[in-house]
N, C-alpha and C positions, 0 to 999 in steps of 0.2 A: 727037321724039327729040332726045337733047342731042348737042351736039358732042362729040367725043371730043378732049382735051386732047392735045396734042403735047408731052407734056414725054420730057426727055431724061434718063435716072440716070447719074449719077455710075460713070464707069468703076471696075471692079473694080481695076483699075494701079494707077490713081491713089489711089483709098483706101487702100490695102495700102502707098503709099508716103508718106502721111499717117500712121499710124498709126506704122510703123516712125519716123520723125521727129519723132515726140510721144514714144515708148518711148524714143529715141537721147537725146532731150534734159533729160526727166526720171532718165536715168541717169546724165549728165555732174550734172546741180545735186545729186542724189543723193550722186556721189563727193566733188563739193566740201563739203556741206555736214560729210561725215564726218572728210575732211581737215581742216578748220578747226576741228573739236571737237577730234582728236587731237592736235593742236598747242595749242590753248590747253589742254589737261588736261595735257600736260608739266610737270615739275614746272621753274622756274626758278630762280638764284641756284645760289650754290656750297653743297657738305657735305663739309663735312670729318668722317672718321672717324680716329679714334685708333688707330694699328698696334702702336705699341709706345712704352715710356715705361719709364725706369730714371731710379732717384735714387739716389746713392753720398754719402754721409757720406766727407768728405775729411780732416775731424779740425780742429782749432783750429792755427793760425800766427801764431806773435803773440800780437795782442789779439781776433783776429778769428775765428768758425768759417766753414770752407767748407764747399761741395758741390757738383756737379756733375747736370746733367740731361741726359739725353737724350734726345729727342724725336722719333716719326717719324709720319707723318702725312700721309692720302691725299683727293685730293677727288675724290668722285666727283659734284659737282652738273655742271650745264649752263655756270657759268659759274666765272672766278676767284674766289678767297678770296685775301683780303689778311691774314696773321696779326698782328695787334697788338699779342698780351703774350702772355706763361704765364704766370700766378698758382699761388705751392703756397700749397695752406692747411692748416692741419694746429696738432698741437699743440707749445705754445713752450717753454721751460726750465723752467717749472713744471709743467707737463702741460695748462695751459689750454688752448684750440681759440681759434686765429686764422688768420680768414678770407682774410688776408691773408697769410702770413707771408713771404714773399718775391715780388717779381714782374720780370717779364724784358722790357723791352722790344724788340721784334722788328722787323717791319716789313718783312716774306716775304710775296711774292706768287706763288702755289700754282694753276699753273692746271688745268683739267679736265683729270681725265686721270692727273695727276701722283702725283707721291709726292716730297714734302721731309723728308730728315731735317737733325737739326742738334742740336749741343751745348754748353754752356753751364757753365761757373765760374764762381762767384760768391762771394759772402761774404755772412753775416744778421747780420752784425754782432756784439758782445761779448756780446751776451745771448742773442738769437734762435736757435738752429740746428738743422738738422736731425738726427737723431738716426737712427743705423742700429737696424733690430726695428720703428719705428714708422711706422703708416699716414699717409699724406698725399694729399689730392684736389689733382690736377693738371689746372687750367684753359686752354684755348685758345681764346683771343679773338678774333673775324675777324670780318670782313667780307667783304659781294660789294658787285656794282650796285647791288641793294636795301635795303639797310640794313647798319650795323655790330651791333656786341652780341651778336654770335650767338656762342654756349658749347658748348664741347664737353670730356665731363670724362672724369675717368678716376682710382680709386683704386690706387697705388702704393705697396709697402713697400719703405722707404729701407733699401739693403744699405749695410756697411761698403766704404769705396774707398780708393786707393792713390796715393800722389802720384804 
């Protein structure tokens, strides 16, 4: 006859407290791994969207025509927008389209969250002007942390204004 082996099993306890602490810990790396995708899927840098926008024809003074812009504008990114220029483009005293035809330097830093409005006089000089009836694309120029260049447009028909 063989011996009979004296082995001892593994307490019921103590496995059921194994288990639950292999469950406990694959739910903690579980949670984190999901929190770190959620956070890097964030979208980052600033967006700025365009609220509202008026261009008023001010009429000729002088040698010179004016206009007036007025600009409002929200971001709603994760981070600030620094606004650099509005560009209008639009068409010049002949009816040509220039891409350029006036531009504003700015230099408004817009943080999350916010809302900047802001308005603007200006002169296009003896030949260039805006003209009240006609369409013009209104550019806004920004930056965030990651990069500058970033455009945000919007088409605008220039009303008649008032000095």
């Amino acid at each position: 006859m063989s011996r009979a082996r004296n082995r001892k099993a593994v307490s019921p306890v103590v496995g059921a407290l194994v288990l639950i602490g292999v469950a406990v810990a694959a739910a903690l790396l579980l949670g984190f791994m999901v929190n770190m995708g959620i956070k890097a899927s964030k979208p980052k840098g600033a967006a700025l969207a365009i609220a509202g926008v008026e261009l008023y024809d001010l009429g000729k003074y002088g040698s010179y025509y004016y206009a007036m812009i007025s600009v409002k504008v929200a971001n709603s990114g994760s981070d600030a927008a620094t606004i650099s220029q509005i560009v209008i483009a639009g068409p010049d005293y002949r009816g040509y389209w220039k891409d350029n035809l006036k531009t504003i330097n700015v230099n408004k830093q817009v943080l999350p969250g916010e809302t900047f409005t802001g308005a603007w006089t200006f002169n296009t000089g003896s030949y260039y002007h805006i003209k009240a009836g006609k369409v013009y694309v209104v550019k806004i120029i920004y930056g965030d942390p990651y990069g500058g260049g970033k455009v945000v447009s919007v088409n605008v028909k220039c009303e008649r204004g008032s000095s």
